[in-house]
C-alpha positions in Angstrom: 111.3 87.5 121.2 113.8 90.3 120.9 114.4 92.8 124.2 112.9 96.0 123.0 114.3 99.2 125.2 113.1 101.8 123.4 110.9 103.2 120.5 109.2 106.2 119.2 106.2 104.8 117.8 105.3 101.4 118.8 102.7 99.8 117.1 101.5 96.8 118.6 99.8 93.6 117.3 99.4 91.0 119.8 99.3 87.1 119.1 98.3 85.3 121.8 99.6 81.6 122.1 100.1 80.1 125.1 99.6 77.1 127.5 96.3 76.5 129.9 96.2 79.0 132.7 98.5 81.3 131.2 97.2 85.1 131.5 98.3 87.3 129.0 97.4 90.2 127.0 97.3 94.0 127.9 97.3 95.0 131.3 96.7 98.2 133.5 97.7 98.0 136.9 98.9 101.2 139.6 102.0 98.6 140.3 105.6 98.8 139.9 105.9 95.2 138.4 109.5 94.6 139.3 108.9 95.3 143.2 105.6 94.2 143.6 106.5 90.5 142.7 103.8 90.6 139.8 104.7 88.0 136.6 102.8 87.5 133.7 103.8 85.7 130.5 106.7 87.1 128.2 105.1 89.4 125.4 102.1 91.3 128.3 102.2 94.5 128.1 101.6 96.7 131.7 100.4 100.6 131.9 100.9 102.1 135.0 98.2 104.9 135.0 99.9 106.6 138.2 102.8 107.8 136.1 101.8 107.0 132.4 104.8 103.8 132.0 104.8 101.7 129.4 106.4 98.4 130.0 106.9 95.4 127.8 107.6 91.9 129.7 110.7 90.6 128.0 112.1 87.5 129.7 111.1 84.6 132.8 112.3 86.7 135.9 109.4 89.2 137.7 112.1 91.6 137.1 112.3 91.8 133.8 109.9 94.7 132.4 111.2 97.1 130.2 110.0 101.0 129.4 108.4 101.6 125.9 107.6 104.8 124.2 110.9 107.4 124.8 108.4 110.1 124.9 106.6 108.4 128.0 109.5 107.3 129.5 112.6 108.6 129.4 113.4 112.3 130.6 116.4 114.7 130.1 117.9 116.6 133.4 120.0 119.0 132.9 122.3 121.8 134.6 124.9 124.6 133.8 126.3 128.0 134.1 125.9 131.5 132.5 129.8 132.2 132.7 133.2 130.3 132.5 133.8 128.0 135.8 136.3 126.0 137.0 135.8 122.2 138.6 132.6 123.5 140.2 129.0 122.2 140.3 126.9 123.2 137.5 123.3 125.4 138.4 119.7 123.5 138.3 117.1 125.5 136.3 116.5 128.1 138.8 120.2 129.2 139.2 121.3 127.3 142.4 124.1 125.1 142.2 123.4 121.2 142.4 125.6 120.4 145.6 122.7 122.8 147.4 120.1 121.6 145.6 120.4 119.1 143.3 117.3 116.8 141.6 115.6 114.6 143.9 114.0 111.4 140.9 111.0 110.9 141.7 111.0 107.2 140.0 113.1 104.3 139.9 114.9 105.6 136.8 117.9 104.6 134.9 121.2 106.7 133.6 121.5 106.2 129.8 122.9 108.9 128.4 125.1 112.1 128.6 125.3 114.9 126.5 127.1 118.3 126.9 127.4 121.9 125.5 129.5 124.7 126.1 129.5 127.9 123.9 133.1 127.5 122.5 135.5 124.4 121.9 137.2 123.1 124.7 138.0 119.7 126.8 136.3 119.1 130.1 134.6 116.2 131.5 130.6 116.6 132.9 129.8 114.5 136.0 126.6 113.0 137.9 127.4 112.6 141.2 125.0 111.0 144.0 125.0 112.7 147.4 127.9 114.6 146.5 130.1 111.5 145.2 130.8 111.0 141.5 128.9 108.1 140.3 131.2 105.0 138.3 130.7 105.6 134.9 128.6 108.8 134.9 131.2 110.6 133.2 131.0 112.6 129.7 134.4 113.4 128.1 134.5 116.7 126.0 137.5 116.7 123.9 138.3 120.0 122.3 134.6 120.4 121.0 131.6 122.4 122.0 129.4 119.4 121.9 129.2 115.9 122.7 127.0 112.7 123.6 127.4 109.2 124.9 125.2 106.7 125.0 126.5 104.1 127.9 126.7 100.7 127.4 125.6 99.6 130.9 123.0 102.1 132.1 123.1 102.8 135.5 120.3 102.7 138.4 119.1 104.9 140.6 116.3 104.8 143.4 113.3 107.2 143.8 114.3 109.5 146.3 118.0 109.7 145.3 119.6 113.0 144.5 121.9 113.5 141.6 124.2 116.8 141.4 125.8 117.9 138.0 129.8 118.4 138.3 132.0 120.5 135.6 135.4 119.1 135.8 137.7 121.0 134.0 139.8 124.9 133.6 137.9 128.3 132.5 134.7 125.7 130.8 133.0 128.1 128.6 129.2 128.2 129.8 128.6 124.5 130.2 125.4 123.0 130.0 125.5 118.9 130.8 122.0 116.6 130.3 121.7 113.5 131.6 119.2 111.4 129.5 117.0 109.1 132.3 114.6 105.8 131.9 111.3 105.5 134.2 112.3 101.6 135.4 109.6 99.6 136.8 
């Protein structure tokens, strides 16, 4: 079987084969199958109707579930500023800079993607940091453009209850806005 990590229609038919004993099949269940130790055969597919994730089981460990459906499971944060700045943190939605109040997740979630925007060409670099520190390789580089994307090749993991900040590194940025793309993670 293929890892699937994401889709925007899934369609699903399901071929059951399997030794005596094995359960398989379609699943809902208000768990978090990576922490709560639950296993089932490679191919089952798990909603959790507490926050409306899709997961597919992909591979032997209890720890391998993966998200389905990007409309159901991954999110965009994002943060910015009405005016030019300078190496500053960027404003939430309701105009406070990040440092003072930044996004608490409120699910496991993975980082795995970056894009930014500012309203004129111009080189800068837009940060996630976590509890004020810059997270390794959560780092968008805007090279004289107005726009840019990346999606990383190692995703990064955060923890429900962490708190990410969004950092504008760079002189006189003109009005960036910087998204960070997240995954619900079992």
């Amino acid at each position: 079987m293929s890892q699937l990590d994401k889709a925007t229609d899934v369609r699903v038919a399901l071929s059951i084969v399997g030794s005596a004993g094995d359960k398989a099949g379609i699943f809902v269940e208000p768990i978090d199958p990576s922490t709560a130790g639950w296993d089932a055969p490679i191919g089952c597919l798990l909603m959790n109707p507490l926050t409306g994730a899709h997961y597919i089981k992909f591979d032997a460990p209890t720890t391998s579930w993966r998200a389905v459906g990007v409309g159901e499971s991954v999110s965009s944060l994002s943060a910015g500023r009405q005016n030019n700045t300078t190496n500053t943190y960027l404003n939430n939605p309701a105009g406070v800079p990040t440092d003072q109040s930044g996004f608490v997740l409120p699910y496991n979630s993975r980082l795995i993607a970056l894009s930014a925007t500012t309203r004129n060409a111009g080189t800068w670099d837009g940060e996630i940091h976590l509890n004020l520190s810059l997270v390794a390789g959560a780092v968008i580089n805007v090279v004289a453009s107005d726009a840019a994307y990346t999606v990383l090749v190692s995703p990064i993991s955060f923890s429900a209850g962490d708190e990410l900040q969004f950092f504008g590194k760079g002189s006189n940025i003109d009005r960036p806005s910087l998204y960070a793309w997240l995954e619900v993670t079992p």
